[in-house]
C-alpha positions in Angstrom: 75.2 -90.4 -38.9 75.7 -89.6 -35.1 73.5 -92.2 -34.6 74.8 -94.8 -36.2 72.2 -95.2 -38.4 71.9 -97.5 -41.9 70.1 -97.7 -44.7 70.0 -97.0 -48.3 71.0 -93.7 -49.9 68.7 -91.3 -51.2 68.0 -87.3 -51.8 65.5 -86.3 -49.3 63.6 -83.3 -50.4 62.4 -80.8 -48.0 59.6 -78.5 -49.2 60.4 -74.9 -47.0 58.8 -71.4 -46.6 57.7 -70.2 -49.8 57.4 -72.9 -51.5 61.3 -73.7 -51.8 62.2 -77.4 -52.3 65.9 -78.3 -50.9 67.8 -81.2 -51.5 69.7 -83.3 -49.5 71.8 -86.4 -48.9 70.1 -88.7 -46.6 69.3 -92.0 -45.4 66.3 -94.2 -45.4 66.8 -96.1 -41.7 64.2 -97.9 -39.2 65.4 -97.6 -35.6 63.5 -98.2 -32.3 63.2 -95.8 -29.5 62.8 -96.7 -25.7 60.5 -94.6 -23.9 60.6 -93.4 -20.0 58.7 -96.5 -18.6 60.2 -99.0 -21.2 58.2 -99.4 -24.2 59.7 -99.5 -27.2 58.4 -98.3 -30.6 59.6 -98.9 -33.8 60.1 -95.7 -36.4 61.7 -95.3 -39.7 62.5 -92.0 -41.1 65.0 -90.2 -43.0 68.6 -88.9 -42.1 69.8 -85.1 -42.5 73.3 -84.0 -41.2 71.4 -81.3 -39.4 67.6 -81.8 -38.1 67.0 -78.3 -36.6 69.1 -75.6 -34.4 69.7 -76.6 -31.1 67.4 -75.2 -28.2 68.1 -73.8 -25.1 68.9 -76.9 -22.4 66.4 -77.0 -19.5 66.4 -79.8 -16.7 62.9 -79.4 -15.5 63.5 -82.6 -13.0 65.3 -79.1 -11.3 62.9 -76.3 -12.5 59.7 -78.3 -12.1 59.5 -77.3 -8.4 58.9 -73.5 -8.9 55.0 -74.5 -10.4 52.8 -76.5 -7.9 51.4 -78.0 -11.4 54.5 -79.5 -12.5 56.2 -80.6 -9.2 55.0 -84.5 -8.9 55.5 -85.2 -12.2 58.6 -87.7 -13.4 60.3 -85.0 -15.8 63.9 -84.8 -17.1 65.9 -82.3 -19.2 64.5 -80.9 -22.8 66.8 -78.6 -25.1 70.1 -79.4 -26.8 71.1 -80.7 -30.0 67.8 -82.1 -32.5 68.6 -85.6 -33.4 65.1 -87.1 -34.4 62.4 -85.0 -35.4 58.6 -87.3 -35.4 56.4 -86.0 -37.5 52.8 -86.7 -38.5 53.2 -90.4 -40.0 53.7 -91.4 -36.1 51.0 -89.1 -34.2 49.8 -91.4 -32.4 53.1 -91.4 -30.4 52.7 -87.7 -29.6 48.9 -87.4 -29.0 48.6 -85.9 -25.7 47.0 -88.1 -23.3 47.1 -86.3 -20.2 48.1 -82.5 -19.0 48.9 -80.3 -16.3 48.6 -77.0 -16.8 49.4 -73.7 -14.6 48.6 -70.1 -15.4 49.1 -67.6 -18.0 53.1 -67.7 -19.3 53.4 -71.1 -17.0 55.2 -74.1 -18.1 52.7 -76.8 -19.5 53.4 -80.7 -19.3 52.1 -82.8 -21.9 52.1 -86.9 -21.2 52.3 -89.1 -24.6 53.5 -92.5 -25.3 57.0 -91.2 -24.1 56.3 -89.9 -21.3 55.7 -86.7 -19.5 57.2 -83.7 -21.7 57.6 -79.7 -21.3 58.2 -78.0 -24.3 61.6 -76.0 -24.2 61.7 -72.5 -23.7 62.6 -70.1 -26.7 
């Protein structure tokens, strides 16, 4: 993978819309992540050559400063290519433990175990 990433071989199946089931090559791997202020969690996970389409690339460390809400906050860029999706077997990474958020069609920042986060835009 990009990554790097080893483990052993395996078909991942992927349960889509309408109740289609694909099938792909993959790879069972552990790997750690290092978040914003230096923790570091462990996750294991499967591989897939592609996770999702990439998203539009936004540095809100720039963009932050056009909402008074968002402005002090320690924010970097979102968007680009998908190389690790977390899912629901590591919630408790992604519960949202504090927010800031503006008006109506505003930008909102969520702050989990990685740090402060915006989603991207669409």
């Amino acid at each position: 993978t990009a990554l790097k990433l080893r483990g052993p071989r395996q078909i991942l199946a992927v349960d889509g819309s309408g109740g289609i089931i694909n099938r792909y090559p993959s790879t069972r791997v552990q790997f750690r992540v290092r978040a914003v202020n230096g923790n570091i969690f462990s996750l294991e996970g499967s591989t897939m050559k592609t996770v999702a389409s990439p998203t539009p690339i936004t540095d809100w460390n720039k963009e932050k400063y056009h909402w008074s809400h968002l402005k002090n906050l320690p924010l970097g860029e979102t968007g680009g290519k998908v190389d690790v999706l977390i899912g629901l077997d590591y919630a408790h990474l992604l519960a949202v433990r504090d927010s800031r958020v503006g008006e109506e069609k505003e930008p909102i920042a969520s702050k989990t175990a990685f740090g402060w986060v915006v989603p991207s835009r669409t």
